[in-house]
The first five atom37 places (N, CA, C, CB, O) and aatype in JSON, in Angstrom:
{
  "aatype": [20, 20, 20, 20, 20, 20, 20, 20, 20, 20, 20, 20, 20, 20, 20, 20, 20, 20, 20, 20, 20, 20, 20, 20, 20, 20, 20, 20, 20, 20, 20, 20, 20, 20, 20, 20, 20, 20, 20, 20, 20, 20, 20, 20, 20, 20, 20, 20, 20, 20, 20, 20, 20, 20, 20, 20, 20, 20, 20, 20, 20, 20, 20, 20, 20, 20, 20, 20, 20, 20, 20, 20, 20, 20, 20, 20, 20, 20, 20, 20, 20, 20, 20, 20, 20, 20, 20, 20, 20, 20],
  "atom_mask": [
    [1, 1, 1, 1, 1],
    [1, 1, 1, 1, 1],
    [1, 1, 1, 1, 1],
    [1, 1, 1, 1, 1],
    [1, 1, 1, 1, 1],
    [1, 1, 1, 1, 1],
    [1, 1, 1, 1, 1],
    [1, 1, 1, 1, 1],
    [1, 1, 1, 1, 1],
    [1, 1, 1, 1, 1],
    [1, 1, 1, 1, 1],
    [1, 1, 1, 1, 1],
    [1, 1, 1, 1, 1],
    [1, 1, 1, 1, 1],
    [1, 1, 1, 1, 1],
    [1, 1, 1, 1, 1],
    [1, 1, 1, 1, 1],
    [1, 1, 1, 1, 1],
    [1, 1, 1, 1, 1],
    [1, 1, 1, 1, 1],
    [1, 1, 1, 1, 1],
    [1, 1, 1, 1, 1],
    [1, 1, 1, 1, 1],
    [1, 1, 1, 1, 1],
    [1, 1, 1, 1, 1],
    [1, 1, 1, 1, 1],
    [1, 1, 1, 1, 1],
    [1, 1, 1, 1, 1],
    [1, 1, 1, 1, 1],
    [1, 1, 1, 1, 1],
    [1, 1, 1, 1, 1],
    [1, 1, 1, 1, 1],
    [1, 1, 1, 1, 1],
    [1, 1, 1, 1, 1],
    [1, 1, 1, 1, 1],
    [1, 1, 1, 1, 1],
    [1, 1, 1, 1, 1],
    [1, 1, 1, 1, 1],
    [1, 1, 1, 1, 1],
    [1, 1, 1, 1, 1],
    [1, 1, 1, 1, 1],
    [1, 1, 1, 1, 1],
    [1, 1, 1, 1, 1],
    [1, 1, 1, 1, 1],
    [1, 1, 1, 1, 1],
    [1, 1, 1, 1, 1],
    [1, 1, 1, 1, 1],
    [1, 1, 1, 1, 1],
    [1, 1, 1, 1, 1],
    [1, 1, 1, 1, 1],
    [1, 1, 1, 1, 1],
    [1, 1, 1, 1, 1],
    [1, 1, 1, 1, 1],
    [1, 1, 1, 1, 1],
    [1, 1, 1, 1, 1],
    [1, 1, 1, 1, 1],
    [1, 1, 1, 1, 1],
    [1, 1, 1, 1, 1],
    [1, 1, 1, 1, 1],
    [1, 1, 1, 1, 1],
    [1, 1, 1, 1, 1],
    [1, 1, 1, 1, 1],
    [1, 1, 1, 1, 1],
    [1, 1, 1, 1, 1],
    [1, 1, 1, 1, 1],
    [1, 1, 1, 1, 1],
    [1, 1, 1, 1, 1],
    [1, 1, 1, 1, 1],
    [1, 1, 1, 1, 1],
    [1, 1, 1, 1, 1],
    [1, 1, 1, 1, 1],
    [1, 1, 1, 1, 1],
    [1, 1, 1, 1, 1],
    [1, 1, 1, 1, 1],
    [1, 1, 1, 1, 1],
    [1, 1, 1, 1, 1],
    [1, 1, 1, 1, 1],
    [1, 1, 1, 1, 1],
    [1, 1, 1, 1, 1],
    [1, 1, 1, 1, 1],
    [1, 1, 1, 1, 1],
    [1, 1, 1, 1, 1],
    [1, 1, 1, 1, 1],
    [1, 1, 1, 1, 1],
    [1, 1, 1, 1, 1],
    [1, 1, 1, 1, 1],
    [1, 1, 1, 1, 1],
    [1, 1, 1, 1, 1],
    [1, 1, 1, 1, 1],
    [1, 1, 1, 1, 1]
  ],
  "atom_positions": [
    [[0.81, -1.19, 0.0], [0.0, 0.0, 0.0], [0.85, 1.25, 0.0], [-0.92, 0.0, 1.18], [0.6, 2.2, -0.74]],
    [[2.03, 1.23, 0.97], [2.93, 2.26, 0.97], [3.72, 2.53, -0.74], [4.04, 1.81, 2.23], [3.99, 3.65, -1.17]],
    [[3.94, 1.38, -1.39], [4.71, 1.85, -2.45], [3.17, 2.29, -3.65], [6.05, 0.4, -3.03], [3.44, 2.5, -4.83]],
    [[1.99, 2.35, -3.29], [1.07, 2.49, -4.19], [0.91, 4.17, -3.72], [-0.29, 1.32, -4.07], [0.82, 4.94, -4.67]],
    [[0.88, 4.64, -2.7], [0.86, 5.61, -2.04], [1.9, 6.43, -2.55], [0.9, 5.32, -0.8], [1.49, 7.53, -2.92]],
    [[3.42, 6.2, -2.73], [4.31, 6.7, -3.6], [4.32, 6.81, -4.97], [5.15, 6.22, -3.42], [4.85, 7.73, -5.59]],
    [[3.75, 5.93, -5.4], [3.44, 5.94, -7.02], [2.56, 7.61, -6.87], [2.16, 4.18, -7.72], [2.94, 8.74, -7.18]],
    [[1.67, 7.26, -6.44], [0.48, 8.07, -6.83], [1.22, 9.54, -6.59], [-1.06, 7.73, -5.8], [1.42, 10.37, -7.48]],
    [[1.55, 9.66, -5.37], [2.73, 10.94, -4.97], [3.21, 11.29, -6.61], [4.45, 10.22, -3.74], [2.74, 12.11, -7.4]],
    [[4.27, 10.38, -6.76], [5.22, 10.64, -7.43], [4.87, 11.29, -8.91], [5.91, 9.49, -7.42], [5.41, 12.26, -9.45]],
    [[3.59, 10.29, -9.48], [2.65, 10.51, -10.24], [2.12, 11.75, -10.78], [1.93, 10.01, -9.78], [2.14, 12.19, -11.93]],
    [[1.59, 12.29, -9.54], [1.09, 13.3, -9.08], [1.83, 14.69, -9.71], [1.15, 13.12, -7.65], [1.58, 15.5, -10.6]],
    [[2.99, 14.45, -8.6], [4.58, 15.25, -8.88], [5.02, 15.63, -10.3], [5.84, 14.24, -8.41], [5.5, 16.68, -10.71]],
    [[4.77, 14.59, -10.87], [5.39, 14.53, -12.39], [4.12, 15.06, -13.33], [5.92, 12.75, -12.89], [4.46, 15.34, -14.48]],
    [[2.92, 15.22, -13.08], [2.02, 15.76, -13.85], [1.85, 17.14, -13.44], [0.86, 15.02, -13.83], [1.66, 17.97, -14.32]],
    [[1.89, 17.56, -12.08], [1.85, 18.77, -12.15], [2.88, 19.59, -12.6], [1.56, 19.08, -11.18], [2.75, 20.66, -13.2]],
    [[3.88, 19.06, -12.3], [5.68, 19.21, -12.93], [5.29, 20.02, -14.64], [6.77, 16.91, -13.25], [5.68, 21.05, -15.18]],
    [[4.23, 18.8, -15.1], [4.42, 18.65, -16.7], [3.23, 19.46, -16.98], [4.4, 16.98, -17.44], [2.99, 19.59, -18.18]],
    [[2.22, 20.18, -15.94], [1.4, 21.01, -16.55], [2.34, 22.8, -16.31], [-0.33, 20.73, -15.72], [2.21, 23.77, -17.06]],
    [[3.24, 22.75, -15.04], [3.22, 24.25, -15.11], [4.09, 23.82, -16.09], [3.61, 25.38, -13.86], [3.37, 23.99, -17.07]],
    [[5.59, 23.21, -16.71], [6.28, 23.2, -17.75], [5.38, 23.81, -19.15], [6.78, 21.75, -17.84], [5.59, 24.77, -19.89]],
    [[4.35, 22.84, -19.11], [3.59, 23.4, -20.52], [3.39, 24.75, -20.46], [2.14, 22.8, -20.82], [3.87, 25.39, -21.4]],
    [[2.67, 25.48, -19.42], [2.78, 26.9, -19.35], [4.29, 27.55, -19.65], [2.29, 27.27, -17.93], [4.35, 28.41, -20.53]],
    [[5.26, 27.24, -19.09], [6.43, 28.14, -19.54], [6.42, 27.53, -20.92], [7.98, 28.04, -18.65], [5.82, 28.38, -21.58]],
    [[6.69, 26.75, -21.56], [6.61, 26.38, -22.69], [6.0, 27.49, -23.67], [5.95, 25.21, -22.62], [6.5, 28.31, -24.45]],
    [[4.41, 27.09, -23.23], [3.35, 27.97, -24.2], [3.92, 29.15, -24.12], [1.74, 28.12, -23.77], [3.82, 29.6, -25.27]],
    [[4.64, 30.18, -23.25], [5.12, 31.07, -22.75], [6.07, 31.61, -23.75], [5.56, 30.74, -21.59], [5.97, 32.56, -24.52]],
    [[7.28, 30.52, -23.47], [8.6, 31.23, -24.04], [8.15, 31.04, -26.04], [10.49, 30.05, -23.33], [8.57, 31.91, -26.79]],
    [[7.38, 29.98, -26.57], [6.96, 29.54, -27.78], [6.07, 31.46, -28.13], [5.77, 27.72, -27.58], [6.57, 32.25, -28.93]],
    [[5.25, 31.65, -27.61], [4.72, 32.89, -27.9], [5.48, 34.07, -27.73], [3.7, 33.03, -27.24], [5.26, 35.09, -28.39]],
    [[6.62, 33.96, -26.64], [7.52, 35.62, -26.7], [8.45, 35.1, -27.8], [8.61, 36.29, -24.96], [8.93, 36.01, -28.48]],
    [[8.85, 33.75, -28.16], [9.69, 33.82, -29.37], [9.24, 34.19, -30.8], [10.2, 32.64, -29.48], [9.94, 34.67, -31.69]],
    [[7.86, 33.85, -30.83], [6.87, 34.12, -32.13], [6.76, 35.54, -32.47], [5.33, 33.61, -31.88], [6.94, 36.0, -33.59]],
    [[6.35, 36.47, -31.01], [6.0, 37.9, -31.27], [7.74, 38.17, -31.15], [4.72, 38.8, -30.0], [7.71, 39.3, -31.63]],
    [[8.89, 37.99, -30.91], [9.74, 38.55, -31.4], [9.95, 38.8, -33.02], [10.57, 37.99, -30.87], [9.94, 39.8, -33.73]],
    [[10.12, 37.49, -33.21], [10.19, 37.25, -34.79], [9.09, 38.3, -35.89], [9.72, 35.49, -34.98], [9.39, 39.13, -36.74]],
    [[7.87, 37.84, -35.46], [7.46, 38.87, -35.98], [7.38, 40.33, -35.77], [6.7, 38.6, -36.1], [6.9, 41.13, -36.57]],
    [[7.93, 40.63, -34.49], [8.19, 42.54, -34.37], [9.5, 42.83, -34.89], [8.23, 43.29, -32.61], [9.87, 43.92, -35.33]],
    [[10.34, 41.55, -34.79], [11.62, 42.22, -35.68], [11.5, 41.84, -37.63], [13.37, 41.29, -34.91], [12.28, 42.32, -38.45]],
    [[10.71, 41.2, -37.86], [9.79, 41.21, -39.32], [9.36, 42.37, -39.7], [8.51, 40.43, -39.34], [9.77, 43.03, -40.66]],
    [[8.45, 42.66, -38.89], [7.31, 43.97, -38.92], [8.48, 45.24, -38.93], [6.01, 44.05, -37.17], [8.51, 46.24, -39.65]],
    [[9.45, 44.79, -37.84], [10.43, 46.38, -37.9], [11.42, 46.41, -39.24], [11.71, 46.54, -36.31], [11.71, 47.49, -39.75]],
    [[11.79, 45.46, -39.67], [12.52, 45.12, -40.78], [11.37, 45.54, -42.0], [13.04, 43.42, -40.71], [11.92, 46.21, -42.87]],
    [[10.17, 45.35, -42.23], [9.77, 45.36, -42.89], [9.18, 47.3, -43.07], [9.11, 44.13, -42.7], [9.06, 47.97, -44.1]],
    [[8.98, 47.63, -41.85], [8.62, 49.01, -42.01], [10.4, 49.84, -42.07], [7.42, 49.53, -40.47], [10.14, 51.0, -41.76]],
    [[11.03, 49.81, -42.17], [12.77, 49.4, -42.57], [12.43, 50.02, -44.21], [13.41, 47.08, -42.46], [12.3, 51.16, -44.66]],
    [[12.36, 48.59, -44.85], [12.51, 48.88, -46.36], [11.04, 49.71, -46.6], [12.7, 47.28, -47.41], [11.2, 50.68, -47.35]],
    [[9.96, 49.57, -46.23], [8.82, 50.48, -46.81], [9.63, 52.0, -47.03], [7.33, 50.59, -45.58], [9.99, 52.52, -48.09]],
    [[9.76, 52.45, -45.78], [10.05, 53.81, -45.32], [11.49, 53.98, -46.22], [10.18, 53.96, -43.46], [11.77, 55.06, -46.74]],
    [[12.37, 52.82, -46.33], [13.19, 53.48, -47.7], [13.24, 53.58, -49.06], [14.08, 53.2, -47.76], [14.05, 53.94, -49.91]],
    [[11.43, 52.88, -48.97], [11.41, 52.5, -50.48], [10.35, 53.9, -50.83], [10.65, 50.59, -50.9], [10.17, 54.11, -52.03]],
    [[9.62, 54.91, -49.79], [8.84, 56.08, -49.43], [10.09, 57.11, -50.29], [8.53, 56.33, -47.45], [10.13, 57.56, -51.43]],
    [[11.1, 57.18, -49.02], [12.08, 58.16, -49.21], [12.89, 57.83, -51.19], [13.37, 57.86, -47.59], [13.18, 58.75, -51.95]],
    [[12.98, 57.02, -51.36], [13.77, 57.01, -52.37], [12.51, 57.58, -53.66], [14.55, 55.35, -52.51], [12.81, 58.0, -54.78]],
    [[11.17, 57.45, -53.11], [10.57, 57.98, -54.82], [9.87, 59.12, -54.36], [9.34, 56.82, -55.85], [9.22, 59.7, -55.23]],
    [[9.84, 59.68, -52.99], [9.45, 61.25, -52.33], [11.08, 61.96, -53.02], [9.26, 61.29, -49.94], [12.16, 61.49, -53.35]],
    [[10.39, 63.46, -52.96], [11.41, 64.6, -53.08], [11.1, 65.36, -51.63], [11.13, 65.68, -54.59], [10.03, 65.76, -51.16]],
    [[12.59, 65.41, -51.04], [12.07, 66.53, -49.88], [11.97, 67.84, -50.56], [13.17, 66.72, -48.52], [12.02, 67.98, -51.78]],
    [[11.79, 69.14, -49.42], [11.55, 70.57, -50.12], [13.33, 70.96, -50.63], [10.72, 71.97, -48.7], [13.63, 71.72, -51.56]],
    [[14.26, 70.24, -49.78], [15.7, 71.05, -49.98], [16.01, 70.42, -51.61], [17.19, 70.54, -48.53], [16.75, 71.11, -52.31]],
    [[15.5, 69.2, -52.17], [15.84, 68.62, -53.24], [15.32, 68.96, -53.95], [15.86, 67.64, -53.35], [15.95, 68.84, -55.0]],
    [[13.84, 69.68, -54.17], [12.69, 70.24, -55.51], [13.37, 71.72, -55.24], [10.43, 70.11, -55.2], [13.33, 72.43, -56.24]],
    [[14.02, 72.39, -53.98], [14.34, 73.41, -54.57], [16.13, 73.93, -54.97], [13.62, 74.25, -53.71], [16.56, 75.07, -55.16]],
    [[16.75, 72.84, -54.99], [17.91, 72.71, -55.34], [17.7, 72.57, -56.91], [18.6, 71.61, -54.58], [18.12, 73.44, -57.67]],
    [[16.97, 71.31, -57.39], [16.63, 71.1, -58.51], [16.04, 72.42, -59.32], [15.79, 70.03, -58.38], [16.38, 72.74, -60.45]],
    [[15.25, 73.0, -58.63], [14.87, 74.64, -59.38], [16.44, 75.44, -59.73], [13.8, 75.9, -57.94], [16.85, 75.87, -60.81]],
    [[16.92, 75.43, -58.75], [17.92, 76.13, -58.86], [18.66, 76.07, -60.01], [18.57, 75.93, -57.96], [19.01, 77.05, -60.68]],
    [[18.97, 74.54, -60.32], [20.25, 74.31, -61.1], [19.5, 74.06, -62.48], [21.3, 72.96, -60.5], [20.09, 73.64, -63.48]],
    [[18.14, 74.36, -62.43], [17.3, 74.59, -63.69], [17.35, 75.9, -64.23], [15.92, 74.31, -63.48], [17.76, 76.14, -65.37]],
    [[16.96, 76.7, -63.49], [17.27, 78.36, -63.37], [18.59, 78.94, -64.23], [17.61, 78.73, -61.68], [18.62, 79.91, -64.99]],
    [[19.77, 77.93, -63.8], [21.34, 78.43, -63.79], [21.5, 77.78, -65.2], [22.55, 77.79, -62.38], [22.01, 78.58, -65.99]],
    [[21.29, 76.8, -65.63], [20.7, 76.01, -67.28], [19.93, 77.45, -67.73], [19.18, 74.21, -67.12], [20.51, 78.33, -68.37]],
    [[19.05, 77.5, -67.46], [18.35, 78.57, -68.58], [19.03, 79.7, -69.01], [17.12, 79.17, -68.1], [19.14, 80.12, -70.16]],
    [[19.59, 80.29, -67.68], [20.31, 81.26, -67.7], [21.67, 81.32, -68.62], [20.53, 81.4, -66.46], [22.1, 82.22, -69.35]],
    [[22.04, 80.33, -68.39], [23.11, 79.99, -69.09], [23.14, 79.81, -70.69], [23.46, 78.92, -68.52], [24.04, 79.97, -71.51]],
    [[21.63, 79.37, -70.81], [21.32, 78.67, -72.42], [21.21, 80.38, -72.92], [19.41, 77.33, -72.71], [21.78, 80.84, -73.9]],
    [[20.36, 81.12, -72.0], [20.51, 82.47, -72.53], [21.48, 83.3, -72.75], [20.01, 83.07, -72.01], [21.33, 83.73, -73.9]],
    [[22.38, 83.73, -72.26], [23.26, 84.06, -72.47], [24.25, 83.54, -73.67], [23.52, 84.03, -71.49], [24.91, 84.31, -74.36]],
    [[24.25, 82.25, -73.78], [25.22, 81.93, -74.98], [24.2, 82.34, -76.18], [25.8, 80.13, -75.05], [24.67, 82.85, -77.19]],
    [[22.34, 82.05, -76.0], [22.24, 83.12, -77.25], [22.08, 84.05, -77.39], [21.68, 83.11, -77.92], [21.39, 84.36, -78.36]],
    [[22.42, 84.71, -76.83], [22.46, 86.12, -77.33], [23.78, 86.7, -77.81], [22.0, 86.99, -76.29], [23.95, 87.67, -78.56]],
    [[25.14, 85.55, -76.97], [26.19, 85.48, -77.44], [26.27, 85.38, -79.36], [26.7, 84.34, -76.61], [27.05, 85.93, -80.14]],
    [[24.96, 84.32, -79.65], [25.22, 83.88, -80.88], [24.53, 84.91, -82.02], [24.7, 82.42, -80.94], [24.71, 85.04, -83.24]],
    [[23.6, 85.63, -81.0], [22.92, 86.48, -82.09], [24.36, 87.9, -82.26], [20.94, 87.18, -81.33], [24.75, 88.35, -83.33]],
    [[24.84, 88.27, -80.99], [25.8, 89.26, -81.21], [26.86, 88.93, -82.56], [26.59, 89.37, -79.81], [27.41, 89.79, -83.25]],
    [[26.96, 87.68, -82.69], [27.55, 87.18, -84.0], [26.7, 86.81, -85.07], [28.3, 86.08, -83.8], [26.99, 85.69, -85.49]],
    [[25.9, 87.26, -85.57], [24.66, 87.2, -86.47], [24.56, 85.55, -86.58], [24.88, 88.08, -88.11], [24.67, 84.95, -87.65]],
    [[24.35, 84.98, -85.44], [24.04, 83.67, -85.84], [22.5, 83.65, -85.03], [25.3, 82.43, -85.33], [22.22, 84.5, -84.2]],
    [[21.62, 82.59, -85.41], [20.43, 81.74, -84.79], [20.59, 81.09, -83.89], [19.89, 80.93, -85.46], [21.52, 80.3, -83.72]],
    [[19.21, 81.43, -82.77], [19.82, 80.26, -81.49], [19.34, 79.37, -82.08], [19.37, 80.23, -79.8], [19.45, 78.22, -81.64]]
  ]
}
């Protein structure tokens, strides 16, 4: 009776053992899952946001680009009038 009494103990021991285990289990299985996917999700908002920036113009780049459009025209002008001072056609 005494070693049936130990079984059952022991029994006992080893199932409750094996239910809180399943909890850390279920545990560490779900903080490893939502890692993976927040470092996915961060990786992934990563390339969005450089794939945003690479086909956006900020304001310093549309007005740099004016600029060196400006300094072209200016420039195209001047050589014709250079060409008309020599009776040529622009």
């Amino acid at each position: 009776m005494k070693s049936m009494a130990k079984r059952s103990t022991a029994l006992a021991a080893v199932l409750a053992g094996a239910l809180m285990l399943q909890g850390c289990l279920v545990g560490a299985v779900v903080g490893t899952a939502g890692a993976v996917v927040g470092g996915t999700a961060k990786a992934t908002g990563a390339v969005v946001g450089a794939g945003v920036d690479a086909v956006t113009t900020s304001d310093e780049e549309t007005r740099a680009k004016r600029e060196r459009e400006q300094r072209e025209w200016e420039r195209e002008q001047r050589r014709c009038e250079q060409r008309q001072r020599q009776g040529r056609d622009c």
